[in-house]
C-alpha positions in Angstrom: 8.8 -16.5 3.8 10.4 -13.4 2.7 7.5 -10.8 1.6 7.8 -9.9 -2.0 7.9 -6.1 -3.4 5.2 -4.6 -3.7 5.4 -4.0 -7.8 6.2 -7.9 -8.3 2.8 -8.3 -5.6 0.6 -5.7 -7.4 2.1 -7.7 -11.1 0.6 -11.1 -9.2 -3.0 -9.6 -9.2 -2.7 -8.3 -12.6 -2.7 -4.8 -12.3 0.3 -2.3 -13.4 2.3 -1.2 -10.4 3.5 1.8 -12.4 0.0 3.4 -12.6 -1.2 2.3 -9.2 2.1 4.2 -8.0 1.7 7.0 -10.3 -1.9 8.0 -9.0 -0.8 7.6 -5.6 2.3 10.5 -6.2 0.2 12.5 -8.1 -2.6 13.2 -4.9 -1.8 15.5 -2.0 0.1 14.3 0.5 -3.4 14.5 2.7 -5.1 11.9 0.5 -2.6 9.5 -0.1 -2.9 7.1 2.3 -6.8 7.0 2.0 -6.0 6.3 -2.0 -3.3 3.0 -0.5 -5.8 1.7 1.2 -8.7 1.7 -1.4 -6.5 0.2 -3.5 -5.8 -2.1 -0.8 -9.6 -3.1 -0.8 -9.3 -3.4 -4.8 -6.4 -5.6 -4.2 -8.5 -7.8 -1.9 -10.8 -8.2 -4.4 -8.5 -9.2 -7.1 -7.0 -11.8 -4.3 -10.9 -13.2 -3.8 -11.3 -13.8 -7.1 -7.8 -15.6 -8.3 -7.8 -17.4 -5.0 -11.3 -19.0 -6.0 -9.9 -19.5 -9.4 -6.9 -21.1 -8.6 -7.9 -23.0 -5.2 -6.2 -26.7 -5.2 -9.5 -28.3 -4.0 -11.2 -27.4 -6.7 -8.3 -28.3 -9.4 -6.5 -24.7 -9.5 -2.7 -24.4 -9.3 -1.5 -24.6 -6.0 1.7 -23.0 -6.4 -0.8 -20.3 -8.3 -2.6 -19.7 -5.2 0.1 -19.4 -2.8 1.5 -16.9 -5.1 -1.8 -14.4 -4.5 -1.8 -15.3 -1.5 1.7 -14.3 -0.5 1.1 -10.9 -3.0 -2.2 -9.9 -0.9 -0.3 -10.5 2.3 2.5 -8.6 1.1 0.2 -5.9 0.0 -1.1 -5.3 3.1 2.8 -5.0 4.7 2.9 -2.4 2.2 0.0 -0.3 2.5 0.6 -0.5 6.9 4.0 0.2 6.3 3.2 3.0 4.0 0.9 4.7 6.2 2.8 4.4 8.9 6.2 6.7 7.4 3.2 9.0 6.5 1.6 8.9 10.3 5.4 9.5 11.5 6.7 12.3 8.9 3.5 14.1 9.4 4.4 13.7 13.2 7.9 15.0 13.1 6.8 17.7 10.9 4.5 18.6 13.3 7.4 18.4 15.9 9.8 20.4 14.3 6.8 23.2 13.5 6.4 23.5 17.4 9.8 24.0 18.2 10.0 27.0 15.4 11.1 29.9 17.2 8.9 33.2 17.0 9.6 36.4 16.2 7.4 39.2 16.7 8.3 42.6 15.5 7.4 45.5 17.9 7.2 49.1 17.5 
């Protein structure tokens, strides 16, 4: 199963992808994936609660379920994926800061 974006996965749980993407530009660099993955934990709960609500033994709609549960997994992609290009630009920045040359002015 191809995993689906992450607005139409966030749209699933019934939050707005805009604002949970807007917070998440507007904090430091430092903070943001910290911020991806409480939303993760949000977005856990939100799974919980429609996935109880929508289970097939219980009468729910099984396509329904599949759905959040397809959007959760898909949020999770995200949010790794995410941190990850943060772990590895904050790497190569790191990288290209060590291989600055330095000048030092005498006399």
């Amino acid at each position: 199963m191809t995993p689906m974006a992450a607005r139409d996965a966030w749209l699933v749980l019934g939050k707005d992808p805009e604002a949970v993407f807007r917070r998440l530009a507007g904090l430091p660099r430092g903070e943001r994936v910290s911020a991806a993955r409480a939303d993760l934990a949000e977005a856990r709960k939100l799974a919980k609660a429609l996935m109880a609500a929508h289970h097939p033994d219980r009468g729910g709609d099984a396509d329904k379920f599949r759905m959040v549960n397809s959007a959760m997994i898909s949020i999770e992609s995200h949010t790794e994926d995410f941190a990850r290009k943060v772990r590895e630009a904050d790497e190569e920045a790191e990288r290209r800061q060590e291989r600055r040359p330095v000048f030092i002015k005498l006399g």
